[in-house]
N, C-alpha and C positions, 0 to 999 in steps of 0.2 A: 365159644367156650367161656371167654370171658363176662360176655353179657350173661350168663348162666349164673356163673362166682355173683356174679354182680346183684341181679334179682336175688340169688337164695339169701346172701347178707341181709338185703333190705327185706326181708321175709324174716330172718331170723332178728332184727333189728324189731318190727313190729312188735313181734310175738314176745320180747322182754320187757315190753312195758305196759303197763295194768289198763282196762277198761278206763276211760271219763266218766261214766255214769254208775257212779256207786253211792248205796245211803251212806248218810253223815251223820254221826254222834257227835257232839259238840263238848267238849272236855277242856275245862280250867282248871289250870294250877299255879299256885301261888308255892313260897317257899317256905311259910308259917303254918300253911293249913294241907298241904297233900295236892289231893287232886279233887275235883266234885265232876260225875259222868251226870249229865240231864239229855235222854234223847228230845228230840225235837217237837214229838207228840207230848212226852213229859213236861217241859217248857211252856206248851200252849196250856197245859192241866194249870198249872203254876200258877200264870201271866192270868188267867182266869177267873179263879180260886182266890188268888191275894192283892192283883192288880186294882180291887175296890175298896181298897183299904187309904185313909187318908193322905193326900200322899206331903210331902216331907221336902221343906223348902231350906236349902242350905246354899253357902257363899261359894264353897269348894265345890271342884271339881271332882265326879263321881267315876271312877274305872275302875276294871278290875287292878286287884293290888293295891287300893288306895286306903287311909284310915278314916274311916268315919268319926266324925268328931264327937265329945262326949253328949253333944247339944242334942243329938238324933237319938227319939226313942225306940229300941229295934223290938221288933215283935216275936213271939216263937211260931215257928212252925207248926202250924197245929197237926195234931196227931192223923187228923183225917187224912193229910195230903201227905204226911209219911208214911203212912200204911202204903200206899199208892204209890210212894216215889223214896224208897229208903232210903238214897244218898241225899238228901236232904236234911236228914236226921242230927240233931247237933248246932244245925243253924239257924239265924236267927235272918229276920228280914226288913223292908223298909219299901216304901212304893216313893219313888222318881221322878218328875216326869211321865208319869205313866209307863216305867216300866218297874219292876222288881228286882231290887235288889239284896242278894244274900250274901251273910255278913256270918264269919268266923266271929260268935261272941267274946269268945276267950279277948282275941286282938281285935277287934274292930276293923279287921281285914277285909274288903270285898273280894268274894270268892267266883260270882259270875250277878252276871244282868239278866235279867231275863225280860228279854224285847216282846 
């Protein structure tokens, strides 16, 4: 009887915690600018699209939350890849290293990378 109690626990124990293999959205937020949602396929559209653009050599260290200094000239987002990806919209960007990064114009805030 007790090894009974004992399996339905660890049965009931499984069955309250969620699957490991589920898709991932990737969502940054900062405390000046909200939040910005890019799925994964969106990211690669981005990384794509803006990732050949000159990229932008600076002293500081680049993360999200950081200021970008006034030295770095940030680009708009062009319209074509907002149609496309509309939480985008608003922001401005800059290529890395070879990655992208998008920049709250208003503050100079980095809002997310995109690798």
């Amino acid at each position: 009887m007790k090894a009974m109690m004992i399996a339905a626990a660890a049965i009931g124990l499984m069955a309250a915690f969620p699957a490991g293999a589920q898709t991932s959205v990737t969502t940054t937020t900062t405390e000046t600018t909200g939040s910005i949602t890019i799925a994964p396929e969106q990211r690669t559209v981005i990384h794509q699209r803006l990732g050949t653009a000159k990229p932008v050599t600076i002293k500081e260290r680049v993360s999200v939350g950081a200021t970008v200094p006034d030295t770095v000239e940030l680009q708009t987002v062009p319209d074509t890849i907002v149609s496309d990806i509309p939480s985008v919209k608003g922001y401005s960007y800059f290529v890395y290293n070879d990655d992208v990064v998008l920049v709250d114009p208003k503050t100079r805030k980095v809002v997310t990378i995109v690798e």
